[in-house]
C-alpha angles and dihedrals in degrees: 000000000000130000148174123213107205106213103207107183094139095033126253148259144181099275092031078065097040090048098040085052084044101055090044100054132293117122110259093203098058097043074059096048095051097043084056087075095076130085101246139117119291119267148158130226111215122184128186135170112264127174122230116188103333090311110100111219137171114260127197141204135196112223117208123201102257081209102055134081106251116211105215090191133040124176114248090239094054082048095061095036085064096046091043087056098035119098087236113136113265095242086056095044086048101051089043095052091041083058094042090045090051097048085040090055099051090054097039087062096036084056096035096227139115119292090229097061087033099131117216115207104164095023095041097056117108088248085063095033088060104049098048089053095035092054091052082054092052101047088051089051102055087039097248121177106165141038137205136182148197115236102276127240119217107186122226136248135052131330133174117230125171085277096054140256109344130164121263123279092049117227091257093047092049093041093050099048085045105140093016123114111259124188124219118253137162104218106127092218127098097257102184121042127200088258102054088040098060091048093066097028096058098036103034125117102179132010101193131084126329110292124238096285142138107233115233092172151015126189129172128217126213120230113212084237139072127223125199103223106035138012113280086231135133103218114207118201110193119187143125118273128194108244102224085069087059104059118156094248092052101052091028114043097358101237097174089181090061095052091049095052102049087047090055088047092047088043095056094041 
């Protein structure tokens, strides 16, 4: 089985995942070629090489057709009307929508209306848009099937949003990671975004440390950001795993015993 730990030390969005998936593998031209499917503005992905703090990662950036008329807000309803009719594989179809649903579901409550009319701006640009589509790509394209994360820091302070100025982390962020395990930190800068957030969030199955594997690749994502005291990078570990170390109660509800237990029975088998 193969899986990806995401190492979010710096905390994590939506092109710091796309660019971590990218660096340690997945094939940038054909997460371009599939996202060219859908009916959006033209764009271009460019990556280059940049150094934080002493540690080299992929970023990415998200090119928009000077030319065209760019839409900075798109319904959740009109979002998954354009991934059902796309020709977009349906595992990629099912984990975008999953990530789309979660974040739809947060601002749907903050705003106290149904998730059908609920209006993204941020996440409903084409650079969003792009990384939370172009991260389902990319998990389909290194074979990933689970996903595991580091408690995620979010960062504290103010932040503006289209709404305007609102604390970090933002209500959506917040809404989304509920029940997640967050870790403490003292950047005053928001970490984790909404969309970083839903990706995990949705397709997350454990949130503690790194599970039994034997790493095949590691790739690092650049945040736009710098931080003074660590690299602003997503670090994304790939490798096989043997299922019987990622049993439900471990990863779920961390019933070390258990595990214990059903290693000893499948050892003297």
């Amino acid at each position: 089985m193969r899986v990806v730990y995401f190492d979010c030390f710096s905390g994590i969005s939506g092109d710091m995942t796309l660019a971590a998936l990218v660096d340690a593998g997945a094939n940038l031209e054909k997460i371009e070629q599939e996202l060219n499917k859908l009916p959006i503005e033209p764009f271009q992905i460019q990556t280059y090489k940049v150094v934080k703090k002493g540690l080299a990662a992929t970023k990415i950036d998200v090119v928009l057709d000077p030319n065209t008329e760019i839409i900075h807000h798109r319904d959740y309803s009109s979002i998954i009307k354009m991934i059902e009719e796309s020709t977009l594989s349906e595992g990629v179809k099912t984990r975008a929508k999953k990530i789309f649903e979660k974040i739809g579901i947060a601002e749907a409550k903050i705003h106290n209306m149904p998730l059908e009319k609920v209006h993204f701006h941020e996440v409903g640009a084409i650079d969003s848009l792009v990384d939370i589509i172009g991260v389902s790509i990319a998990l389909e394209e290194l074979q990933i099937e689970g996903i595991y994360t580091s408690p995620i820091p979010l960062g504290i302070g103010q932040i503006k949003i289209a709404h305007g100025i609102y604390p970090i982390p933002t209500p959506a962020t917040l809404e989304i990671i509920k029940g997640l395990p967050i870790r403490s930190t003292k950047i005053h800068s928001e970490m984790t975004t909404p969309t970083g957030a839903g990706i995990v969030a949705a397709l997350g199955n454990g949130f503690e440390g790194y599970p039994s594997m034997r790493v095949e690749a590691i790739g690092y994502g650049a945040g736009t950001k710098d931080f003074d005291d660590r690299p602003n990078v997503l670090r994304a570990v790939v490798g096989t795993v043997n299922e019987l170390y990622l049993s439900e109660p471990y990863f779920h509800i961390h019933d070390h015993q258990k595990l214990t237990s059903e290693i000893h029975s499948h050892a003297s088998k």
